[in-house]
Every structure is written in structure tokens, then in C-alpha cells.
C-alpha positions, -999 to 999 in steps of 0.1 A, spaced: -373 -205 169 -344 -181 167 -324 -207 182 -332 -232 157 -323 -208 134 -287 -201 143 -283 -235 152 -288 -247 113 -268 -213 104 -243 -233 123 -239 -264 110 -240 -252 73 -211 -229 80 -192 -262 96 -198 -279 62 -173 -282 36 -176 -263 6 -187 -277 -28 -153 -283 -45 -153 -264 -79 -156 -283 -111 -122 -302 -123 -136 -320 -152 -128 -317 -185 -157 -323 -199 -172 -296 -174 -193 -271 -197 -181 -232 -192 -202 -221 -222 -219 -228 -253 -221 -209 -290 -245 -216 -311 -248 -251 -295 -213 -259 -298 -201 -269 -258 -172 -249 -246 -153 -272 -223 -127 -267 -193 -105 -292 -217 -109 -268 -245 -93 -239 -221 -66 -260 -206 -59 -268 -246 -52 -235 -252 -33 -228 -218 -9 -252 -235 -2 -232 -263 5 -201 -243 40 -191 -244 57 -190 -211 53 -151 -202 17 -156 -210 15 -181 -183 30 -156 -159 -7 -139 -157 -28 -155 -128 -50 -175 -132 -77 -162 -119 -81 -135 -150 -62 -160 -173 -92 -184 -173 -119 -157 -182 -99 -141 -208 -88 -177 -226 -129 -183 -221 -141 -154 -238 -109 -162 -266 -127 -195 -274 -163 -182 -274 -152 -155 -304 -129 -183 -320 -160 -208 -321 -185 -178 -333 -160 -170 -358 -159 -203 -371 -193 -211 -373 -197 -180 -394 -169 -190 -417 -181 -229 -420 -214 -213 -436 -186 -196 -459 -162 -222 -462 -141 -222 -496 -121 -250 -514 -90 -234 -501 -105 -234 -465 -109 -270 -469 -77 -279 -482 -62 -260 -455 -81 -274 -426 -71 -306 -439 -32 -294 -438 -35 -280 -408 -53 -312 -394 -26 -333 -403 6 -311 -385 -13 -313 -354 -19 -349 -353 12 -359 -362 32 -333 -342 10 -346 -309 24 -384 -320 62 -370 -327 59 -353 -295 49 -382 -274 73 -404 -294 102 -382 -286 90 -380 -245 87 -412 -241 125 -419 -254 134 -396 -228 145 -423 -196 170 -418 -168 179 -452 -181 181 -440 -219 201 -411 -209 230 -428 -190 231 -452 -215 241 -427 -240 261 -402 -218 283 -434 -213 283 -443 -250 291 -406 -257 320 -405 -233 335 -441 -246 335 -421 -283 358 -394 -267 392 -391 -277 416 -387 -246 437 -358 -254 450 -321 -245 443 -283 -262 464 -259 -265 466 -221 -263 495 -209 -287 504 -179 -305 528 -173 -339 546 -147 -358 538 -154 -396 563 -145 -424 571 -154 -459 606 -169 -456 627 -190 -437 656 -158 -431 630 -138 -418 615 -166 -394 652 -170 -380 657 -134 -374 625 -138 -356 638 -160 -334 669 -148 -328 652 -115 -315 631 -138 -291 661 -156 -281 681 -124 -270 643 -112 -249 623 -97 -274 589 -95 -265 569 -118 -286 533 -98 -289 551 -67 -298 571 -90 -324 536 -104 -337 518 -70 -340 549 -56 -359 563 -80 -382 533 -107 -384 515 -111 -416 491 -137 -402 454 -122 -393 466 -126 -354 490 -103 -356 471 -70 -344 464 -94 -313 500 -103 -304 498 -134 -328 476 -151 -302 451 -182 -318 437 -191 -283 424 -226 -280 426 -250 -301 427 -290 -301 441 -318 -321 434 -314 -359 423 -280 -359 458 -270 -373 481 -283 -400 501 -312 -390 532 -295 -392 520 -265 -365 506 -290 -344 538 -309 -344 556 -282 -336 530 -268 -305 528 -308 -293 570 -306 -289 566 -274 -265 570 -270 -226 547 -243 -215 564 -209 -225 591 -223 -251 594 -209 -284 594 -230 -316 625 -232 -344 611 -218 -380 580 -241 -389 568 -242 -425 538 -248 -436 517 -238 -466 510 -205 -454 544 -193 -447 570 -197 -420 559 -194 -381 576 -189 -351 555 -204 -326 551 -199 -285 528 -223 -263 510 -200 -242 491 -226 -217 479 -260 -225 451 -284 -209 436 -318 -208 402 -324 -226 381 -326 -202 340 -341 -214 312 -327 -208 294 -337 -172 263 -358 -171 243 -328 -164 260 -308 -191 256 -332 -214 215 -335 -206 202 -314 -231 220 -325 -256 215 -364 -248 180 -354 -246 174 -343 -281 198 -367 -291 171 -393 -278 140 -375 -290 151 -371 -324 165 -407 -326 133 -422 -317 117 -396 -341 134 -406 -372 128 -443 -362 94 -441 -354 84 -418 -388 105 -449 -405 84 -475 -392 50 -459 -399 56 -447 -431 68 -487 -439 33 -500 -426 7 -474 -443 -5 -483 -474 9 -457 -499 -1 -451 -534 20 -429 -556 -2 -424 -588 26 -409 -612 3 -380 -621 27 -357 -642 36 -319 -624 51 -291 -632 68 -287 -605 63 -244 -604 26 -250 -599 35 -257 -562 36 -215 -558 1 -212 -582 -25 -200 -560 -48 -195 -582 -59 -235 -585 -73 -230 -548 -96 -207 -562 -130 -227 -568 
């Protein structure tokens, strides 16, 4: 008999344990009637925010459990209380969250390999070829005291001492230096004067409404775009908020909307008080 005994002992311990429960539908508790659902728990996993997440999941399932079960006792209580502006509200809040869910899946499913190359290349093509370049000037108020500038730089003045000394321009304090800059970002008589530089050479007076410069290309560089992966991010929301716009456009065309021309002030938007029924 004891034989028989450890012999079924046996074979139950070969079998394969009962898989735990992976439905959605799969009921962890109930309040008041109302089902509390494995869904309802990954639902609110979603909204966690990402450090949340971090806490396993072995104490973040009871603790988003017993969340629910006080949400949905909460709620049952304030249903037997519900007020006009609970209503209204519910109905608000009803409408964000379906229509953020639709945006949302809108704006994923825009988001291709396909879709993205497709406008990295376009993005690319729009381009311009070009260089940037890192200058610096000494800014004064008259042609006489630009040429005694450059005369000084001529004969091997240093030109950041020059800048911080006799500069009126807000780079002086930092050697006249303007770092980086591309096509258009200065007036067209500066940038003339910066595109007619070798690396190093010092300009002739330039005027321009601010003054008269003395100008020194410091370095200068092709543009260079962005890299596909670089660019991802930015081609993603690019997509997502494309398709958006398009698809708010298109569903908005198709609903059947009624404007009634009721009369508003407008300041009753921040009156309160009309929720109060």
C-alpha cells in the first residue's frame, strides 16, 4: 500500500504545473459585484510612469489590485452621490480618453520603416548644400577707427586682446568671438565679408548698420545633415503628427455637426457656479 502511495506521489510530482491565469477577462476580485479584471490591472500598468514600472512585479500586481478595488468602492459610493458637475465631467473626461486612444493609434500606425525613409530622404533633398563658419569681430562706430584696427592687426596685434579692449559689440568681453554660424544668420554685408576669408585672414573695414567690423575667420565647415538615426525622432513625430492633423481633418469632415448659434458671453466659460445644480 505504501508503495502505491509513493508511486502516485510520483507521478504527480512528474506532472506539469497548472499554468497561471493569462486572461484578461480572468476575475482577481469583485466590489460590490463590479468584476475586477487582470485587463483592468494591465490598464493601469500602462499608465504607470516608467520608474513605477521599475518595482517587480511580483508586489506591483497586488498593490495596483488593491488600487483598483478602493478606486471601484470609491466610485460606487460617489455614483450614489453623483452631481451635475460629476456628470459633465465624466462625460469630458470620457471623450479625451477615447479620442487620445484613436490619435494614438493613428499616429503609430504612420510610424513605418518605409514612411520613415521616405521622409528622411525627402528631408535631406530640402537641405541646402552649404558651409558654417566660426568668426570673430572688433565692433566700432567709424570707418578711422576700424582702419586703425586693422592696421594694429596688420603689424601682430593680438586680435582678442583688440576685441576685449576697443570692441563695442556684446562679444567683446569674449575676444569678439560669435562662434558658429551659417548662411543668413548675419547681415549680407558680414557674411560677404566672412565668405571672402581663408581660414585665419582678417577682413578690410566692413560696414553694416551696426557700425564698422573688423572681422577674422576663426575655422569654417561643411554642413553636414543629420544621420538617419539622428534624424528618427524627429521623422517620427514628424509622421505621427502628420497623420494626426489629417486624420482629425477627415473625421471631423464626416460627423454630422450642428452648430446651434446659441448667443455666449464668452466670460461664462470661467463661471463655475452653472455646474452647480
Amino acid at each position: 500500500m505504501r508503495t502505491k502511495t509513493l508511486a502516485a506521489a510520483l507521478v504527480l510530482a512528474a506532472l506539469p504545473l497548472a499554468a497561471p491565469a493569462q486572461d484578461a477577462d480572468t476575475v482577481l476580485a469583485t466590489v460590490n459585484g463590479t468584476p475586477i479584471t487582470l485587463g483592468h490591472v494591465v490598464s493601469a500598468y500602462e499608465r504607470l510612469d516608467p520608474q513605477q514600472r521599475q518595482v517587480p512585479p511580483e508586489a506591483l500586481l497586488p498593490a495596483l489590485l488593491d488600487r483598483l478595488i478602493a478606486t471601484q468602492a470609491l466610485s460606487d459610493v460617489a455614483m450614489q452621490q453623483l452631481t451635475y458637475a460629476d456628470q459633465i465631467a465624466l462625460e469630458n473626461q470620457t471623450r479625451d480618453l477615447l479620442a487620445g486612444r484613436m490619435l494614438n493609434r493613428f499616429a503609430q500606425s504612420a510610424i513605418t520603416e518605409e514612411a520613415l525613409r521616405a521622409a528622411y530622404d525627402e528631408m535631406i533633398a530640402d537641405m541646402p548644400d552649404g558651409v558654417e563658419w566660426n568668426a570673430s569681430h572688433i565692433l566700432v562706430d567709424t570707418e578711422t577707427e576700424a582702419r586703425a584696427i586693422k592696421a594694429q592687426l596688420d603689424d601682430g596685434a593680438d586680435f582678442a586682446a583688440l576685441a576685449r579692449s576697443e570692441s563695442t559689440g556684446p562679444s567683446g568681453p569674449n575676444g569678439g568671438n560669435l562662434g558658429w554660424f551659417g548662411a543668413g544668420q548675419m547681415v549680407p554685408a558680414f557674411e560677404e565679408a566672412v565668405g571672402g576669408l581663408e581660414t585665419g585672414g582678417v577682413s578690410d573695414p566692413v560696414q553694416t548698420q551696426f557700425g564698422w567690423h573688423v572681422v577674422k575667420l576663426n575655422d569654417q565647415r561643411e554642413v553636414q545633415g543629420p544621420t538617419f538615426d539622428e534624424a528618427r525622432a524627429q521623422l517620427e513625430e514628424r509622421l505621427a503628427q502628420g497623420a494626426v492633423r489629417a486624420e482629425i481633418e477627415r473625421i471631423r469632415a464626416e460627423a454630422d455637426v450642428t452648430e446651434t448659434g446659441a448667443e455666449v458671453d464668452p466670460a461664462t466659460i470661467a463661471d463655475t457656479d452653472l455646474l452647480d445644480r
